[in-house]
C-alpha positions in Angstrom: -70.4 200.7 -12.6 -71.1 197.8 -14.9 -71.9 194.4 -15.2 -68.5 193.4 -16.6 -67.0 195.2 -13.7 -68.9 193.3 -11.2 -68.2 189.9 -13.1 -64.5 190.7 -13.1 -64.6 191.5 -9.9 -66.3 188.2 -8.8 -63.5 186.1 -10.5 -61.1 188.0 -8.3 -62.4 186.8 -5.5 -63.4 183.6 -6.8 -60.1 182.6 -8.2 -58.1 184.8 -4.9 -55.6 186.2 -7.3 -55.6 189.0 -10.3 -53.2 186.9 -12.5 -55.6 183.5 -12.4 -58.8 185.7 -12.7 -57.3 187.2 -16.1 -56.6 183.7 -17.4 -60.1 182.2 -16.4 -61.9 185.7 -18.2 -59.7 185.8 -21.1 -58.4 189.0 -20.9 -54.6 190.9 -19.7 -53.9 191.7 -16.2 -53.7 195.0 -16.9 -57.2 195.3 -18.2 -58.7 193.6 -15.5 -56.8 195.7 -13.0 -58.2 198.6 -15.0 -61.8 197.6 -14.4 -61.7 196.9 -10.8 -59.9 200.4 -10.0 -62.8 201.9 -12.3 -65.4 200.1 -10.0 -63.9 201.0 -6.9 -63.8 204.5 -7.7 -67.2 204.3 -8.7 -68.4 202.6 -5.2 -66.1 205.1 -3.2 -63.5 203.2 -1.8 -61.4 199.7 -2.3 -62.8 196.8 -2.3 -60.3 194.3 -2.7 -57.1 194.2 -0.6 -53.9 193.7 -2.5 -51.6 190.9 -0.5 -48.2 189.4 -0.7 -49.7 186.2 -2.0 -53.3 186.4 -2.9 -56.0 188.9 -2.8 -59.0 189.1 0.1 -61.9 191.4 0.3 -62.0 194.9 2.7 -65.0 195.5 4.7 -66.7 197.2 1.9 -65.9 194.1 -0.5 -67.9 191.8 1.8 -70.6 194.4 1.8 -70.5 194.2 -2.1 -69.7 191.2 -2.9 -73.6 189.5 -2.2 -75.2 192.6 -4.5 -72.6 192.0 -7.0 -73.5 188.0 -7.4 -77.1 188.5 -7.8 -76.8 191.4 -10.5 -75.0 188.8 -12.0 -77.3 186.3 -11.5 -80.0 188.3 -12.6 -78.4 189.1 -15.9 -77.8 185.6 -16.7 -81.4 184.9 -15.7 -82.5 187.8 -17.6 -81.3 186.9 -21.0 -82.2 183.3 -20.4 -85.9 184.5 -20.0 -86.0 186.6 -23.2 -84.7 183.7 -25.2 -87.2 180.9 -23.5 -89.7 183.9 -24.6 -89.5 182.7 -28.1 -90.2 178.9 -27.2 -88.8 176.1 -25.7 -86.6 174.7 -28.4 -83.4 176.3 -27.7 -81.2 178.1 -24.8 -81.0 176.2 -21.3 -83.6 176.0 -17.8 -81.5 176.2 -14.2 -84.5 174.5 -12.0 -83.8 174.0 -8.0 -85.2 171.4 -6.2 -84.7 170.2 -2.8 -83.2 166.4 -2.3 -85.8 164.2 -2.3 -87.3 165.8 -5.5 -83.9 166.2 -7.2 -83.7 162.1 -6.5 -87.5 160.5 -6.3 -89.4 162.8 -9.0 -87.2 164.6 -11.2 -85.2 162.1 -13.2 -88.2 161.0 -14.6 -89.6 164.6 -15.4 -86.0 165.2 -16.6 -86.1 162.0 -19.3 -89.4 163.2 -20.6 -88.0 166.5 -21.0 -85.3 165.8 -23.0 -87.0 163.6 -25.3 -89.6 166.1 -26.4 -86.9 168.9 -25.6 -83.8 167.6 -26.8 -81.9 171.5 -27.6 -82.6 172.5 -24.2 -79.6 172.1 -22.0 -80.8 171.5 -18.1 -79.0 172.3 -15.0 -80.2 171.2 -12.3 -79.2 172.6 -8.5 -80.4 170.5 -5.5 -79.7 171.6 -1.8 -80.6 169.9 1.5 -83.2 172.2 3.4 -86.3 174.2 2.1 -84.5 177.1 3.2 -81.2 177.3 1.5 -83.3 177.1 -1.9 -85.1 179.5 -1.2 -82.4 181.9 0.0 -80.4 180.1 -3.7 -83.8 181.1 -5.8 -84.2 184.5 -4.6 -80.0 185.4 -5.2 -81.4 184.2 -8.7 -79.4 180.9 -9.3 -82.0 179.1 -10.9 -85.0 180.1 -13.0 -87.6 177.6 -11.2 -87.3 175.7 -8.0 -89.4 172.6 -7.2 -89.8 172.0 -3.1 -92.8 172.9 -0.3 -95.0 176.5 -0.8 -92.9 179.1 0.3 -94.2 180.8 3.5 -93.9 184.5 2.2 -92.8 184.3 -1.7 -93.1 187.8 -3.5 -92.8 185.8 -7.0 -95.2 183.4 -8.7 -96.0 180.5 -6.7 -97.8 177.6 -8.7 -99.1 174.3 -7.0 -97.4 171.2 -8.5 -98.8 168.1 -6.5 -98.3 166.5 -2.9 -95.4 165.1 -1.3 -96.5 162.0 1.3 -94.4 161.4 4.0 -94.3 157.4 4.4 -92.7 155.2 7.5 -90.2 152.5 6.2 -89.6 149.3 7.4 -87.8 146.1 6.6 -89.3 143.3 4.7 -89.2 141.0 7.7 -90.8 143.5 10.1 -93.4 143.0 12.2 -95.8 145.6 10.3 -94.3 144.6 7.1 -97.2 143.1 5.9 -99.5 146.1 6.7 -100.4 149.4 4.9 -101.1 151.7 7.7 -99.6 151.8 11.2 -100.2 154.9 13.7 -97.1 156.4 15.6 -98.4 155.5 19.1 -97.9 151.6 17.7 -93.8 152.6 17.0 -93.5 154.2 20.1 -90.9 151.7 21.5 -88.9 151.6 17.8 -85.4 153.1 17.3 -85.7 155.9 14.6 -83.0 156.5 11.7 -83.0 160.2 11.4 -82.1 163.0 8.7 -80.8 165.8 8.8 -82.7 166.7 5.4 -86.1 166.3 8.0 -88.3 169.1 7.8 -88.8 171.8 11.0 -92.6 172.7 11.6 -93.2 175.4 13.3 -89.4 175.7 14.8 -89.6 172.0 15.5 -88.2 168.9 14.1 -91.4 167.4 12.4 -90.4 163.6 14.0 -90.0 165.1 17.2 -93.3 167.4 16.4 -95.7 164.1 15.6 -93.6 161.6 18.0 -94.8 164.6 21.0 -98.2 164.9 19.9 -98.7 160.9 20.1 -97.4 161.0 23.4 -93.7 160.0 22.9 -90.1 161.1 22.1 -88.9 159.5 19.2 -85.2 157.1 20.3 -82.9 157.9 18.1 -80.5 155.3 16.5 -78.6 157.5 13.8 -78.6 160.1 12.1 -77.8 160.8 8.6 -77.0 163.7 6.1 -79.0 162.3 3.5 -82.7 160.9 3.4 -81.7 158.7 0.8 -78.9 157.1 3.3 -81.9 156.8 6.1 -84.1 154.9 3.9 -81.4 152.2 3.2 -80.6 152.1 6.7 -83.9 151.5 7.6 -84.7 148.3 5.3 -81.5 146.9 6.4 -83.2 147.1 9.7 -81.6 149.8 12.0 -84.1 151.7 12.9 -87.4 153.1 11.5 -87.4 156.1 9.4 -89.8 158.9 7.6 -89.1 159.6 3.8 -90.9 161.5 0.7 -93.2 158.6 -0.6 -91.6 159.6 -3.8 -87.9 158.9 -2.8 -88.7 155.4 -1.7 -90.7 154.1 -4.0 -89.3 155.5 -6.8 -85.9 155.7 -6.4 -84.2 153.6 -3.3 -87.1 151.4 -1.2 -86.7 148.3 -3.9 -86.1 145.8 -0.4 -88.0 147.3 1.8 -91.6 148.1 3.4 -93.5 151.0 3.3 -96.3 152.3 5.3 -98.5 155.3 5.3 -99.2 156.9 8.5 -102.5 157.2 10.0 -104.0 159.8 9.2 -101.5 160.0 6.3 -98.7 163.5 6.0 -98.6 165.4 3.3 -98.0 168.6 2.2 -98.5 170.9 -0.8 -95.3 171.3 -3.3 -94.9 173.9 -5.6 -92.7 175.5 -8.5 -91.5 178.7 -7.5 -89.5 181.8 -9.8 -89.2 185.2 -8.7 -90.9 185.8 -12.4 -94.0 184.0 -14.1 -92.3 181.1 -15.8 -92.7 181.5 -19.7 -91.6 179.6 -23.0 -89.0 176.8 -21.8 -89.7 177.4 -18.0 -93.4 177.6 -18.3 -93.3 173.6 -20.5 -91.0 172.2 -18.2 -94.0 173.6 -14.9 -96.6 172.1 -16.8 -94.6 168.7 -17.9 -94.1 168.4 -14.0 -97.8 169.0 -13.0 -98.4 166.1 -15.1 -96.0 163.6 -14.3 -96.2 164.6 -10.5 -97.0 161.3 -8.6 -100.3 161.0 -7.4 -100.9 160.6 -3.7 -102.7 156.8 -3.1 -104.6 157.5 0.2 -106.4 161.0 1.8 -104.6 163.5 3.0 -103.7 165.3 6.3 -101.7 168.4 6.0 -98.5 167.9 7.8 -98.3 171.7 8.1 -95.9 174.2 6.7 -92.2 173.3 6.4 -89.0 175.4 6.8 -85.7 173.3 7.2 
């Protein structure tokens, strides 16, 4: 078995035919049929089944087919690390990041990058929850990911900053002109809610706070994206809870913000399954720099698993 095999293999199913797999490798038919014979001999049995029109994967193909990506993935990872070994002038960085950082922290992180790193192609991969980059990480898709501190990471975990979750508000509000409210004080407000909110301990963390101060939040709408709750919120639908760093730094121009009281943060982190080095280890300590810094104490908000 080799790592050609399972790349060719991959296409196959990717592409759902043997004739459009050949043309998107580069290679004949027949030599692509040849390696995937070669690899099912070596597994013990077929993986792919042959149909009139198309191809689709036997029992022991789906049982392959998640091994097979991240030996790829780890290969491509693998020769990206040897060459960001030599230095951070060349080669490319695959960094993860949930939403909120993809959109609030990282452009600027990203801008200061390339102007100090200008050969040094990025790629970056955002996803919604905490847990689908983590599960994205680990499979190897990226070299570093940016989000919360993994519950149980067995790779190199390094402390980047905090992330302050802020109540927003429109301009002609009646707390507008505050700094601080307390939840009890928004206990008879509607509530614009995400479904990019983090759980806390198997629970919602709105519905988490909202219970503690005595209330269930009353829900008004609910988005996909945090970045769609914030605008609905300073065009007055509804309170909502966003990253500090996505609204003031990226979509909260017209609107008002307020830190809770006490205020909710919690700790983020870079994450690799190896100890970032050359390229990888810059762009960690670029982003410990630039990380915004949190304006008021802190209050853990707890750990986070969406």
């Amino acid at each position: 078995m080799s790592l050609r095999q399972m790349e060719y293999f991959l296409a196959v199913v990717d592409e759902a035919s043997f004739t459009r797999a050949a043309e998107a490798l580069h290679v004949t038919q027949p030599a692509l049929s040849h390696q995937i014979k070669a690899l099912e001999r070596s597994v013990g049995g077929a993986l792919l089944e042959r149909m009139p029109r198309g191809v689709r994967l036997t029992p022991m193909g789906r049982a392959f087919r998640p091994h097979a990506e991240r030996a790829v993935r780890s290969a491509a990872q693998a020769r990206r690390a040897a060459r960001a070994a030599a230095g951070a002038e060349g080669g490319e960085l695959h960094v993860a990041a949930v939403h909120s950082v993809a959109v609030g922290v990282l452009p600027d992180v990203f801008a200061r990058w390339r102007a100090a790193h200008p050969q040094v192609l990025l790629h970056l991969h955002e996803y919604a929850t905490t847990q689908a980059l983590e599960e994205e990480v680990e499979r190897g898709t990226a070299d570093l990911a940016v989000g919360p501190a993994p519950a149980e990471w067995p790779g190199t975990v390094v402390p980047v900053g905090e992330e302050e979750a802020v109540l927003v508000v429109p301009f002609d509000d009646r707390f507008a002109g505050r700094t601080t409210v307390t939840l009890p004080e928004l206990a008879d407000r509607a509530w614009i809610r995400c479904a990019m909110e983090p759980v806390v301990h198997g629970e919602r963390f709105l519905d988490r706070a909202c219970g503690r101060a005595g209330f269930r939040p009353r829900t008004a709408v609910w988005t996909e994206h945090t970045s769609t709750a914030v605008r609905m919120a300073a065009a007055g639908v509804g309170v909502c809870v966003a990253p500090s760093h996505i609204v003031r730094g990226a979509v909260g121009e017209d609107c008002a913000v307020l830190s809770h009281e006490p205020s909710w943060t919690r700790e983020m982190t870079v994450f690799a399954r190896v100890p970032p080095t050359g390229a990888a280890e810059a762009f960690v300590e670029l982003l410990r720099e630039v990380w915004p810094k949190p304006g008021t104490p802190a209050t853990a908000v707890g750990d986070s698993r969406a």
